[in-house]
C-alpha positions as CSV (number, residue, x, y, z in Angstrom):
1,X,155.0,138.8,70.1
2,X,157.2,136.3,71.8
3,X,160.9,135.8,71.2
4,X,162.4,132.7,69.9
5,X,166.1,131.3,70.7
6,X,167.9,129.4,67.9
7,X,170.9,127.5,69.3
8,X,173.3,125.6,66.9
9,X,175.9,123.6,69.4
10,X,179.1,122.5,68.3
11,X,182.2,120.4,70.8
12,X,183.2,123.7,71.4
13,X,180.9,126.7,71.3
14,X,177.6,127.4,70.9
15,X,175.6,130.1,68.5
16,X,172.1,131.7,69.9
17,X,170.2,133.2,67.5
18,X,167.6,136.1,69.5
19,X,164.6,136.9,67.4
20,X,161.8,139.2,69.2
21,X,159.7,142.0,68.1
22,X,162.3,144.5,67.1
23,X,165.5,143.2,66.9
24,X,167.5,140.4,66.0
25,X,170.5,139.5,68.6
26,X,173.6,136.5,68.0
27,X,176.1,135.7,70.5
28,X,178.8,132.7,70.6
29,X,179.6,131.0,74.0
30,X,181.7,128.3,75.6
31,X,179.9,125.2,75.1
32,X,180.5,124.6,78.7
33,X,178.2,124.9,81.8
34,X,179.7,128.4,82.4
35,X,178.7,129.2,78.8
36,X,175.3,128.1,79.5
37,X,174.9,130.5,82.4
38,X,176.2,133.1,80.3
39,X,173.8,132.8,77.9
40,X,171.0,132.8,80.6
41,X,172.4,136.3,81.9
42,X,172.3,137.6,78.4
43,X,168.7,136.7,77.5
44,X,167.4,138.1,81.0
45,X,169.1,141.1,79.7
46,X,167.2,140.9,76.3
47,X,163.4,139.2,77.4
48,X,161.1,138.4,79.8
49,X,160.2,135.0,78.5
50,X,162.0,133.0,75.2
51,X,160.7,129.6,73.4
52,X,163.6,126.8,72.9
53,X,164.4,125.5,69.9
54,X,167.6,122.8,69.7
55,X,168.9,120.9,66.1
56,X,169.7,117.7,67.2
57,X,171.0,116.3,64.1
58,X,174.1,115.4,63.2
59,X,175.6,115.8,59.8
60,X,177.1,111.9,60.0
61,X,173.4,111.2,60.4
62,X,172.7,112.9,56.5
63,X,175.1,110.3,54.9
């Protein structure tokens, strides 16, 4: 089975959400380009390969 990354961003951090065939992983980082690389370090820890998901809407865009 593959893994999938969820990834809610925020001004300041961003949540990834790690679903694969076992296990379920979370992790907050910097939204920053050194949090990016941070999160690449810990999927290549985690998988071999991971699908991309991103939420690009904004709640101001509900109302």
């Amino acid at each position: 089975m593959a893994s999938f990354l969820g990834i809610d961003l925020s001004k300041e951090t961003f949540h990834a959400c790690l679903l694969g065939d076992h296990a379920e992983a979370e992790k907050a980082f910097p939204n920053t380009s050194k949090g990016f690389e941070q999160l690449t370090a810990w999927l290549k820890r985690r998988v071999s390969g991971v699908a991309f998901g991103f939420d690009d809407i904004n709640a101001d865009d509900l109302m």
